[in-house]
Each structure stands twice: as C-alpha cells, then as structure tokens.
C-alpha positions in Angstrom: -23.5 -13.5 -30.2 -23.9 -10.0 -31.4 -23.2 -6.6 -30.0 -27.2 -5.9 -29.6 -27.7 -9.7 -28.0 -24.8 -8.9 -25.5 -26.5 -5.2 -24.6 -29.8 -7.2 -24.2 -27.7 -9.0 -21.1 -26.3 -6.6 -19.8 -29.2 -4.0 -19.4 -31.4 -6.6 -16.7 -28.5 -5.3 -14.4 -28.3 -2.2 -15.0 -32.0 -2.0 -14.1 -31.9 -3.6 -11.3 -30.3 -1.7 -8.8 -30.3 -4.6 -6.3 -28.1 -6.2 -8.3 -25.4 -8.7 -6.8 -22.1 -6.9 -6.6 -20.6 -10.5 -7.5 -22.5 -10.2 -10.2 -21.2 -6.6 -11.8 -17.8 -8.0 -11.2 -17.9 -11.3 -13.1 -19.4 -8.5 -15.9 -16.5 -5.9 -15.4 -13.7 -9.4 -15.5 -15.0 -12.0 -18.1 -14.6 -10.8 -21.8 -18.0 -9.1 -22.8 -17.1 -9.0 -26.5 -16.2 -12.3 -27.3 -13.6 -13.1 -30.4 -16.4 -13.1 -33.2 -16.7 -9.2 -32.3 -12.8 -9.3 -32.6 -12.3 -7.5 -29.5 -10.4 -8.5 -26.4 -9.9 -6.3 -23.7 -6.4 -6.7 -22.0 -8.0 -7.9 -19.0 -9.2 -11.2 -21.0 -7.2 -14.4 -19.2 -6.1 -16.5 -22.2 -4.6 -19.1 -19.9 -8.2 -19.6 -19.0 -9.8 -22.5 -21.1 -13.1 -22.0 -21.4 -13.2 -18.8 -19.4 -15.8 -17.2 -22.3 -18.2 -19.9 -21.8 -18.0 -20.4 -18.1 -20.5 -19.9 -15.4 -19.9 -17.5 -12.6 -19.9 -20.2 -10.0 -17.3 -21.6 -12.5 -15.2 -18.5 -12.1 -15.1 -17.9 -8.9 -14.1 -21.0 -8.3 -11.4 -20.8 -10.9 -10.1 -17.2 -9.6 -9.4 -18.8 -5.7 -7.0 -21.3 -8.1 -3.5 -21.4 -6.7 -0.2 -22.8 -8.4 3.1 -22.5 -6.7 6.3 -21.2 -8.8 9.9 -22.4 -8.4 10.9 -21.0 -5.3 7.7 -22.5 -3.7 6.1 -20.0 -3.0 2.3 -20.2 -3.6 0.2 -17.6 -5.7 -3.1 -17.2 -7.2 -3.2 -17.7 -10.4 -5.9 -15.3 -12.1 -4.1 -12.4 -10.9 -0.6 -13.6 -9.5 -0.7 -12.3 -6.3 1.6 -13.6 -3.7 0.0 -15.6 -0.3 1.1 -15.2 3.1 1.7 -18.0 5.0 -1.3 -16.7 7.2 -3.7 -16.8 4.0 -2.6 -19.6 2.8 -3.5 -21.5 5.9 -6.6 -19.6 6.0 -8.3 -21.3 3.0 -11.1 -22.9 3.6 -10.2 -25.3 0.6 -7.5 -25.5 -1.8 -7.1 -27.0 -4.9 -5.2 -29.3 -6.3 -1.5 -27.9 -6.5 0.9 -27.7 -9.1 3.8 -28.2 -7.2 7.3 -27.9 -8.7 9.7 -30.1 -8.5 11.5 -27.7 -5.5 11.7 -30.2 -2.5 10.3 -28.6 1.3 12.3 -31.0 3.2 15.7 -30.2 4.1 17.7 -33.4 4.8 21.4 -32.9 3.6 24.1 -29.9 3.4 23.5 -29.0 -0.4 19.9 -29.0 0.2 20.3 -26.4 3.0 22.7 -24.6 0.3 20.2 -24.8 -1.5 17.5 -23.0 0.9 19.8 -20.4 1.9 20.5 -19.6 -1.8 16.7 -19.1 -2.3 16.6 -17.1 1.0 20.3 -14.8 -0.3 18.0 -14.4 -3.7 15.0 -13.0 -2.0 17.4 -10.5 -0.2 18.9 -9.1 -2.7 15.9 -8.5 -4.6 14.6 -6.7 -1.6 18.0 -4.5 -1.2 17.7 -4.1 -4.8 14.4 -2.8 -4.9 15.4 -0.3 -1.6 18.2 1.1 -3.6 16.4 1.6 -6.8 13.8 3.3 -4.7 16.3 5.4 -2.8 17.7 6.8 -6.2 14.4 7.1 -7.8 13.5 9.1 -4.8 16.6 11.3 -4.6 16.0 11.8 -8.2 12.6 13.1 -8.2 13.6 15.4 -5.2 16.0 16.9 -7.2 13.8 17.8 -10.0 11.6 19.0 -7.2 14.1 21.4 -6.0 14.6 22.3 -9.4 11.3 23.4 -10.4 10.9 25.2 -6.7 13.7 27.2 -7.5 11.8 28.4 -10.9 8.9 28.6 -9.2 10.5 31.2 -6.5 12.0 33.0 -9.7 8.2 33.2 -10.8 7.3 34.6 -7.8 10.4 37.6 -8.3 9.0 38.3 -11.9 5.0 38.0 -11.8 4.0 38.2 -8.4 3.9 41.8 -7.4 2.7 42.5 -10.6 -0.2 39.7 -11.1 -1.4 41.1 -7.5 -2.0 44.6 -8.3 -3.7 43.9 -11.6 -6.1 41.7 -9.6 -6.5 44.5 -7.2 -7.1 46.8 -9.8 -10.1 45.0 -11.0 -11.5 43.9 -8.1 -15.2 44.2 -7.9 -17.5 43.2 -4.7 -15.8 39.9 -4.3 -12.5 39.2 -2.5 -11.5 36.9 -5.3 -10.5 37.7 -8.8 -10.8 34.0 -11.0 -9.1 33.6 -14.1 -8.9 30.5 -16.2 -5.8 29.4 -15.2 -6.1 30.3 -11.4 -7.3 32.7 -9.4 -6.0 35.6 -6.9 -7.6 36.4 -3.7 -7.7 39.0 -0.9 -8.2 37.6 2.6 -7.8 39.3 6.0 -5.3 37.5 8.0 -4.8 37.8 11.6 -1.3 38.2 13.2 0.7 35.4 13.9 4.2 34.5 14.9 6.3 31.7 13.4 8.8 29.3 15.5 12.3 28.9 12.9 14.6 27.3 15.5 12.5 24.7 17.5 15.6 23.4 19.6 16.0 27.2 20.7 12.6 27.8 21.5 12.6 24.8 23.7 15.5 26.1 25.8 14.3 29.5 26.1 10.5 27.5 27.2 12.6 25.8 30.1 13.4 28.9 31.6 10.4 31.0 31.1 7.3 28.5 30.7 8.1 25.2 31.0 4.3 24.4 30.9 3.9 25.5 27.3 7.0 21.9 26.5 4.8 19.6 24.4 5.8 16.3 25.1 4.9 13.0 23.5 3.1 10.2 25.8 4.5 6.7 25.5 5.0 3.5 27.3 7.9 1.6 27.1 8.3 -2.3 27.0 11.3 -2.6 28.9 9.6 0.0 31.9 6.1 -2.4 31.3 7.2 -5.9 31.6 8.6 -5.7 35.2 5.4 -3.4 36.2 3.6 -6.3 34.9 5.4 -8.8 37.2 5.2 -6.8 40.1 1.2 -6.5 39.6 0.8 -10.5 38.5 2.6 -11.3 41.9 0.0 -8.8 44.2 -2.8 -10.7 42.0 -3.5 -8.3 39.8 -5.1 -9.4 36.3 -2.2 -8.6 33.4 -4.5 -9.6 30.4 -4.6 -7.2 28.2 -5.4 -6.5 24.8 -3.0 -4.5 23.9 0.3 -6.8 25.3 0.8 -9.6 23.2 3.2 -12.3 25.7 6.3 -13.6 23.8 7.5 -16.7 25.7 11.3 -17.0 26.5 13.2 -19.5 24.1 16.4 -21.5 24.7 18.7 -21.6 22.1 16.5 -19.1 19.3 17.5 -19.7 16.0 18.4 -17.1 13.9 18.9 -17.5 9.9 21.5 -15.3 8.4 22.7 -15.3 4.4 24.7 -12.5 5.4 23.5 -10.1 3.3 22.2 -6.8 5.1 
C-alpha cells in the first residue's frame, strides 16, 4: 500500500465528523505506515502478530489481553498496566491466561517464605521509590531556593529601574508590553497582611472571638456511639456516607517487618 492509498483511508474520517471515536483510536494505535513505507512509529506493538493486518474488532479484542508476570500479578498486555484486584474481577470475560509457574496456594512453611519474600520485595520497592522521591524532591527545592535568591537579587538590580522607564513611556494604557514581558500600573486598594497566625488567634480570643475560623468535622469515634443511641430509639442509621465495618475476632495482620 502506498502513501496516497493510505491518505485515500484515512480522509472518509476526517470527513465525517460523526465518526466513531473507537474508530480514530484504532487509526491514532495501529501502524499507518506499514514496513514497505519503512516507517514505524514507536507506538507500533511488535509482539503483536499480525497487528498490521488485523481488524478492529481483532484489536480490541487483543488490547483487553491479560498475561500474568512472575510475582502473579496480572497485567494487560498491550500497554502493561497493572489490574486491581477489583478490575480484574470486574471483567466481563478474560482470556486465556499465561500463568507462570508461581503457585497461589500456600500449603507448607517455605511456600509461605516464599509469599512473604514476594510481599518484603514489593515493600521495599515502594520505600525505595518514597526515598528516591523524597531526595528528588528536596533536590529540586533546593534549586528552587537557589534561583529565588537570584531572582530577589534581580529585583535589587532592575526593578526600580525597569519601573520608571515603563512609566516614562507610558501612553493611555496602564500597561507597557515588551517582548519578553510586560509592566503594569494598577490601582490597589489598602490592605493589611496577617505574618504570625498563632498570634493573631490569641489576640482574636480576647477581642473578637467571632472573627476564629474554625474547620467543621465529624468524628468516627464521636459518630459511632450517636449512631447506637439513635438505632436503639428506632431511628434509621443508613446512610450513604457511613460505610459499617463488622467487628472480627482474631484479625489477621501480615507483617514482613519492613516499615
């Protein structure tokens, strides 16, 4: 197929403006040069057979195709994302599996070794991942505070400066635009500014207690006796917004340890 034949497809959808969305995507995913063109955009799934030649139907299908990796844990396979338990017992209909060797049942001490080491793995990848993020973060905050001490030096330097050139060439507008920027002249109206919150509330507790903002909340521990007390007048307790956890003898808890 040739570049002209492939345009010659694709412009019946851009025409129609009713076009299934379904439809643009399986255009925007599949490859729409194919290799005689000698093009392959990095989106192209080589693990695909077929996938050039297939249908839409055909692809659909094969993007809802799952696999399941060493540690068991289920994925899709066109773009690798991760299931939740909750999707995964969502699907309406799953394919055939490729399950690993990995055994779910747990029926001796080195098999449980073995489920907790999987767990402890997992763990550490997620403290991992924390810490890395905590040092990335204090990083870029330092740079921040780096370039906001330049920028305060820029201020000292140009400011004053910058501000009565603008002035000086001020026409009717209150704005003076420049490429990079612009400088304006608005009237603002006067204003007070709290620096010490703690203090301010103190000093409100005397003077004005009325002017205290304080934040609305209700408490499970306060709302689960309330409830009680209203069930046993006859009261109706349903509501949306409490979800019931029943009591549990004995609750398990799984530990590795690592915190």
């Amino acid at each position: 197929m040739d570049l002209q034949s492939i345009l010659d497809e694709i412009e019946p959808l851009e025409r129609d403006g009713g076009a299934e969305a379904s439809d643009l995507d399986y255009w925007s995913q599949r490859d729409v040069f194919p290799p005689s063109v000698g093009v392959r955009p990095s989106h192209a799934r080589p693990d695909l057979p077929g996938f050039e030649d297939e249908p839409h139907e055909a692809y659909s299908e094969r993007s809802r195709e799952v696999a399941v990796d060493e540690d068991g844990v289920p994925y899709y396979v066109a773009g690798g994302e991760v299931l939740s338990p909750e999707a995964y017992a969502k699907l309406e209909s799953a394919p055939e599996l490729d399950r690993p060797a990995f055994s779910w049942t747990i029926e001796s001490r080195p098999e449980a070794e073995t489920a907790l080491g999987k767990r402890a793995k997992l763990e550490r990848e997620i403290l991992g991942l924390k810490a890395e993020k905590l040092a990335i973060t204090k990083n870029i905050d330092s740079q921040i505070r780096d370039v906001e001490s330049r920028l305060k030096w820029w201020d000292f330097r140009f400011a004053i400066n910058l501000i009565e050139f603008a002035r000086s060439i001020l026409g009717k507008t209150k704005t003076v635009k420049f490429s990079r920027g612009q400088v304006a002249f608005r009237n603002k109206a006067a204003t007070i500014e709290i620096t010490d919150n703690d203090a301010a509330v103190e000093w409100a507790r005397k003077w004005a207690p009325e002017i205290i903002k304080k934040r609305e909340y209700v408490n499970k521990t306060d709302l689960a006796p309330t409830l009680a007390r209203l069930a046993e007048e006859g009261v109706d307790t349903t509501l949306v917004f409490v979800k019931e956890i029943p009591a549990v003898e004995n609750a398990p808890s799984i530990s590795t340890g690592i915190e």
